[in-house]
C-alpha positions as CSV (number, residue, x, y, z in Angstrom):
1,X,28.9,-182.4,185.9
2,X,29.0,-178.4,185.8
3,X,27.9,-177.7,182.5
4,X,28.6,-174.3,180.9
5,X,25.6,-172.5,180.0
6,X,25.8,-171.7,176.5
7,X,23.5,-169.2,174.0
8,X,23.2,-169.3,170.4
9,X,22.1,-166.8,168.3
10,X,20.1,-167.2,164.9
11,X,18.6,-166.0,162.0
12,X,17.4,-168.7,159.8
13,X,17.0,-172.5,159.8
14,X,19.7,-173.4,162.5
15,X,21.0,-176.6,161.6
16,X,24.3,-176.0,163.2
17,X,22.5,-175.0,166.3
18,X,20.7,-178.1,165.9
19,X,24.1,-180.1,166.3
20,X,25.0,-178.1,169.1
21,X,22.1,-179.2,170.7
22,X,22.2,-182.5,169.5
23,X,25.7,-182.6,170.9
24,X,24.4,-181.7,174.3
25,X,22.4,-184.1,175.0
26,X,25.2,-186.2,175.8
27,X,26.2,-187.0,179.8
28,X,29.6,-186.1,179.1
29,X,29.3,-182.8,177.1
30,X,30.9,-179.9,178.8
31,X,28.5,-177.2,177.5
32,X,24.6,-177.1,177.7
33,X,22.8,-174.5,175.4
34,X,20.2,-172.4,177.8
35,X,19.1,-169.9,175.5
36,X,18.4,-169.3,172.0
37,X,18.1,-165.6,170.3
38,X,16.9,-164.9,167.0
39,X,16.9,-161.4,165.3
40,X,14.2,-163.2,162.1
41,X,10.7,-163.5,164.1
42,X,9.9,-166.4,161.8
43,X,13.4,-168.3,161.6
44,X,13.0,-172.4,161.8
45,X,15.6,-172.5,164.1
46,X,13.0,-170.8,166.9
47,X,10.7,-173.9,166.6
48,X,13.4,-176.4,166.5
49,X,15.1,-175.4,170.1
50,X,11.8,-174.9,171.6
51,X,11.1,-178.4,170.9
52,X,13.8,-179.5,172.1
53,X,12.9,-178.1,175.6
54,X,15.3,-174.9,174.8
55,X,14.2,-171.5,175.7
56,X,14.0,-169.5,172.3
57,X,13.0,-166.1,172.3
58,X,13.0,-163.4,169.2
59,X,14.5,-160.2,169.5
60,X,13.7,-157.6,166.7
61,X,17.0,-155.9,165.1
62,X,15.9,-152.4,165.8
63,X,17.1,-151.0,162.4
64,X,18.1,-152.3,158.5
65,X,21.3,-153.3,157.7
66,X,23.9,-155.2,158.9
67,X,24.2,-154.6,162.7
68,X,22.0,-154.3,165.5
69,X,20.5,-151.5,166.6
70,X,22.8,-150.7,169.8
71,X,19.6,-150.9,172.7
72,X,19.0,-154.0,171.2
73,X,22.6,-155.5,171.7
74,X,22.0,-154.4,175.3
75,X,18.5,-156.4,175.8
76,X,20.5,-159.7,173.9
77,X,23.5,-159.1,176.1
78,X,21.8,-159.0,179.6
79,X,19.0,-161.9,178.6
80,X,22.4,-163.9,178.1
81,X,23.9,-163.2,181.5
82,X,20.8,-163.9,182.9
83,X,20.3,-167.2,182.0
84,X,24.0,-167.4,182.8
85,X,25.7,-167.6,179.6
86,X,29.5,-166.9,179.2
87,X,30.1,-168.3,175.8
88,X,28.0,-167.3,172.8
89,X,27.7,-169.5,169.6
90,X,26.9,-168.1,166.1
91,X,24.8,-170.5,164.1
92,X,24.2,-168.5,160.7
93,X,23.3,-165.4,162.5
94,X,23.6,-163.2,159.9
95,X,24.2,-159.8,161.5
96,X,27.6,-158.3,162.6
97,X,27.9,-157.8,166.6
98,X,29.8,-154.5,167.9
99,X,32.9,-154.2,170.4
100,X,30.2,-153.8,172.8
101,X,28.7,-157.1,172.1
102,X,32.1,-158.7,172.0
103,X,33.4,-157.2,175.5
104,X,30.9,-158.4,177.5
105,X,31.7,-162.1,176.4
106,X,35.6,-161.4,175.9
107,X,37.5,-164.6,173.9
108,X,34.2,-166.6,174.4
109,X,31.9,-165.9,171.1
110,X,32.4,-168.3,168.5
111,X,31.3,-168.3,164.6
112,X,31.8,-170.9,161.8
113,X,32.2,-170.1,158.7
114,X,31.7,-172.1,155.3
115,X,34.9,-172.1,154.2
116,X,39.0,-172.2,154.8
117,X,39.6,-168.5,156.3
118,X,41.3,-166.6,155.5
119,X,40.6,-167.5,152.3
120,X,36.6,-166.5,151.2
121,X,34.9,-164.5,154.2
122,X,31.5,-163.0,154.1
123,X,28.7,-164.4,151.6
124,X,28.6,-166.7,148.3
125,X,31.5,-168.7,149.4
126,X,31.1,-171.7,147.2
127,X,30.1,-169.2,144.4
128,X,33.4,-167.9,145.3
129,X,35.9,-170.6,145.4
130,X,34.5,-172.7,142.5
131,X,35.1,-169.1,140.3
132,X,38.7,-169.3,141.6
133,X,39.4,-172.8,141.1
134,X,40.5,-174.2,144.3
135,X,41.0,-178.1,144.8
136,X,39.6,-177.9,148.4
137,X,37.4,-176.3,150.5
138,X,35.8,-176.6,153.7
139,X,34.8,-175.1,157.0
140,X,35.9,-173.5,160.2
141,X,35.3,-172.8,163.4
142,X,36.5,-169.0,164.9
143,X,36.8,-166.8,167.2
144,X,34.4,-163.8,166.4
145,X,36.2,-160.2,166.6
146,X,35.2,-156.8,165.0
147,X,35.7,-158.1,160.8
148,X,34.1,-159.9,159.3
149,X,35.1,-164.0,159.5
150,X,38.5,-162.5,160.1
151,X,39.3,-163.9,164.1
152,X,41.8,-166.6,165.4
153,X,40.9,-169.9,163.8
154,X,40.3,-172.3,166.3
155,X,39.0,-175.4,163.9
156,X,39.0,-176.3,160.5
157,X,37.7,-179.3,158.2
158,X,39.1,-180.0,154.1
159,X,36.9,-181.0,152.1
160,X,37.9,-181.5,148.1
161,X,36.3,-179.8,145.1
162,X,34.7,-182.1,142.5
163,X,35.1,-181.0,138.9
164,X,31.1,-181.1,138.6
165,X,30.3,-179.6,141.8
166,X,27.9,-176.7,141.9
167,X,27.7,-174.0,145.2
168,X,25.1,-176.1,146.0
169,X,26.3,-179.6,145.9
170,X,29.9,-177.9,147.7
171,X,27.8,-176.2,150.0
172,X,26.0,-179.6,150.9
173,X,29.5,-181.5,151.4
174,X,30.7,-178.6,154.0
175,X,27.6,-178.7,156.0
176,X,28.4,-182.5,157.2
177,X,31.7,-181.3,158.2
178,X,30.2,-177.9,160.1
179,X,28.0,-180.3,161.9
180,X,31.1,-182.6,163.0
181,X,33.8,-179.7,164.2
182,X,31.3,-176.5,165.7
183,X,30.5,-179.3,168.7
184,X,34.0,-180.3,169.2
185,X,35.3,-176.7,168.7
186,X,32.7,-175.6,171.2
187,X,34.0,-178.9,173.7
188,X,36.9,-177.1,173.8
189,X,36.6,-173.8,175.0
190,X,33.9,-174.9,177.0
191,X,36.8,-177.2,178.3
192,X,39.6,-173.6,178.5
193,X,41.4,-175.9,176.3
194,X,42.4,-173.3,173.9
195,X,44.9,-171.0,174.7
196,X,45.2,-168.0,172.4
197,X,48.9,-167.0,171.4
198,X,49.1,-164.0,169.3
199,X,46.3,-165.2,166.5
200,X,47.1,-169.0,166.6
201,X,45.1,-170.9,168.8
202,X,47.0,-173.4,170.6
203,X,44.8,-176.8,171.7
204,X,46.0,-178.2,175.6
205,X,45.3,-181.5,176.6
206,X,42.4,-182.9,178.7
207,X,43.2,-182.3,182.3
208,X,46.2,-180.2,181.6
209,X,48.9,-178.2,179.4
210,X,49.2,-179.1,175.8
């Protein structure tokens, strides 16, 4: 089987990269991660892929703030094409990538986010939505574009809001359910089984059209 070479970036204790990979390891999954880039020297997620026999490698931000300094874009960029990748996965990296970034992996970088976009982007999100009283929450899976959690949703997962839950207990709940739909997401457009119409992201079956 022809896998598709995937890379992940990082910045702290990658436990969605850690499903990912966990997800790989299976005979039949379309995608195989082959590189691992972290902007946070010390993040857990470094140790946990090269452990799994993953190349991880860090690469230092080149500036404060929220974006990469643009020289360092380029070294992440062409250490992903050589090791092959053409689809890039987000696992709580926690900087925003350029156009530039973007346009070298057109349609083919992927985020997930802690709750239902549109609704709650960026940071705090179960802060957020318990302070606005929603009955559900829950997670998704997205295309990345130049906002900020604001690209075509290609996945999502409910999950209720308890009258007692903290962010914390909320924020618990949703992980499970990140861990269960970034893989299949990922299946998918490792699989070109998500055509992208307008925003909406339309899923085609195994083998053929949807």
């Amino acid at each position: 089987m022809n896998r598709i070479p995937v890379g992940i970036l990082v910045s702290g204790r990658g436990s969605n990269m850690q499903a990912l990979l966990a997800a790989a390891e299976a005979d039949d999954y379309p995608a195989r991660v082959a590189l691992v880039l972290s902007d946070v020297k010390d993040a857990p997620a470094l140790d946990h892929a090269r452990r799994a026999g993953v190349e991880a490698l860090h690469i230092p931000p080149g500036r404060k703030g929220a974006r990469l300094a643009p020289e360092t874009e380029e070294e992440m960029v062409a250490l992903l094409r050589s090791r092959g990748v053409t689809i890039v996965a987000l696992a709580g990296f926690m900087r925003i990538l350029s156009p530039r970034f973007l346009a070298a992996f057109p349609g083919r970088v992927l985020n997930i986010h802690p709750s239902l976009l549109p609704s709650f982007p960026g940071l705090d999100v179960q802060r957020k939505a318990l302070q606005h009283g929603v009955r559900f929450s829950g997670c998704t899976v997205h295309f990345v574009d130049e906002g900020i959690d604001s690209g075509p949703i290609i996945l999502q997962a409910v999950v209720p809001v308890q009258d007692d839950d903290t962010p914390e207990t909320l924020a618990a709940r949703i992980l499970k359910e990140e861990h269960r739909i970034y893989p299949e997401a990922l299946r998918w457009v490792a699989e070109n089984r998500i055509e992208l119409v307008g925003r909406r992201c339309i899923q085609r079956k195994p083998g053929g059209a949807g």
